[in-house]
N, C-alpha and C positions, 0 to 999 in steps of 0.2 A: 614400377607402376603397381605390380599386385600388392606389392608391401604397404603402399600407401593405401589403398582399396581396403586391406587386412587391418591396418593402423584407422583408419576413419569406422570403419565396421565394428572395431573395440571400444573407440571411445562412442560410438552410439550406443553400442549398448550399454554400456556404464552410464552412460546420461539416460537412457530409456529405465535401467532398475533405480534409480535416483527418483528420478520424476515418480514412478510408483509406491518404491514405498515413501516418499515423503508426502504422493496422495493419502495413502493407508494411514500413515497417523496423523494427517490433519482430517478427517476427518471425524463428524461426531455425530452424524446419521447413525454408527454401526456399532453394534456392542462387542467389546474388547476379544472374544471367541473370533467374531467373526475375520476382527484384524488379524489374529495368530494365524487362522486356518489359511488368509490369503496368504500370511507371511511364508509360513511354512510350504504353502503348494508354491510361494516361489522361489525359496530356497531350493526344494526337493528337484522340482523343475523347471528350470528356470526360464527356460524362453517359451514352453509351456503355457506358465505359469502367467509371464510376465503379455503372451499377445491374448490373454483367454482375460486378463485384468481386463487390457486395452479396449479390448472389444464390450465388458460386458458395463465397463464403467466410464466408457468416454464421455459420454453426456455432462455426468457427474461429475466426472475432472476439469471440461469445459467451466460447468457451473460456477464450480469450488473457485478456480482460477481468476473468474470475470471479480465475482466476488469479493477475492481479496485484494486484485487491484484496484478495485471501486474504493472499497476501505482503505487500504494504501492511499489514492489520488483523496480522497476528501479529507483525512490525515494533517498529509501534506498542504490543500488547499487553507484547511483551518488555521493551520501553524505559519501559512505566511500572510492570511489575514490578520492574523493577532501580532505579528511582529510587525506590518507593513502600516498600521495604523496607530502601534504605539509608538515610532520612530517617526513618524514625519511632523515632528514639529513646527515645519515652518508652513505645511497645508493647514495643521490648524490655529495657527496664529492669523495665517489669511482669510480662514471662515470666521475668525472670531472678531476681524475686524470689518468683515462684510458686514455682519452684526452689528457691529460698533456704528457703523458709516449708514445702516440704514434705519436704525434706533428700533433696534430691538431689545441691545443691551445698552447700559451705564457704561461711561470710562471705567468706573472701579471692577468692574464684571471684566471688562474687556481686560483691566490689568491684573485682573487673578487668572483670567483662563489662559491669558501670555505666558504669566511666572508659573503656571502649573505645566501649560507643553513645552517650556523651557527646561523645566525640574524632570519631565518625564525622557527628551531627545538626549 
């Protein structure tokens, strides 16, 4: 049992100086001194180093975090807008003949925007 206690205690803290310094250089609030000096006071000492970060920069790793998963999710949201609209061919062959059937467009409109989300699915 202590061994496990000993073995989960190692890998928190290897995931605790991860998460910090991968805070430390994403960040770009702070000028390159000020990254060293953290780096270095957590080198020198390390759990020190590593609970005086936690405390004085939580906020700001909150922040940083939210941030970039916002950017991540809208990304991702963008890119399966763009694929999910250029793929479905046969929703817009069905608006294009709502079109067609309510006369908004010509047959020949209607047979170009077919042959064009045909050439496009």
């Amino acid at each position: 049992m202590w061994t496990m206690l000993v073995f989960f205690a190692w890998i928190i803290w290897f995931w605790l100086l991860i998460t910090v310094f991968a805070d430390i250089f994403r960040r770009h609030d702070t000028s390159g001194f000020a990254k060293v000096a953290w780096i270095i006071f957590v080198i020198v000492l390390p759990f020190l180093g590593v609970f005086i970060y936690l405390i004085a920069e939580h906020e700001g790793m909150t922040e940083r975090n939210i941030a970039a998963q916002q950017q991540a999710m809208a990304q991702t949201d963008d890119y399966i807008r763009s694929v999910a609209s250029q793929s479905d061919s046969t929703a817009q062959i069905a608006k294009a003949k709502e079109l067609l059937d309510s006369g908004a467009i010509s047959a020949s409109e209607y047979d170009a925007l077919k042959a064009k989300a045909l050439a496009s699915g």
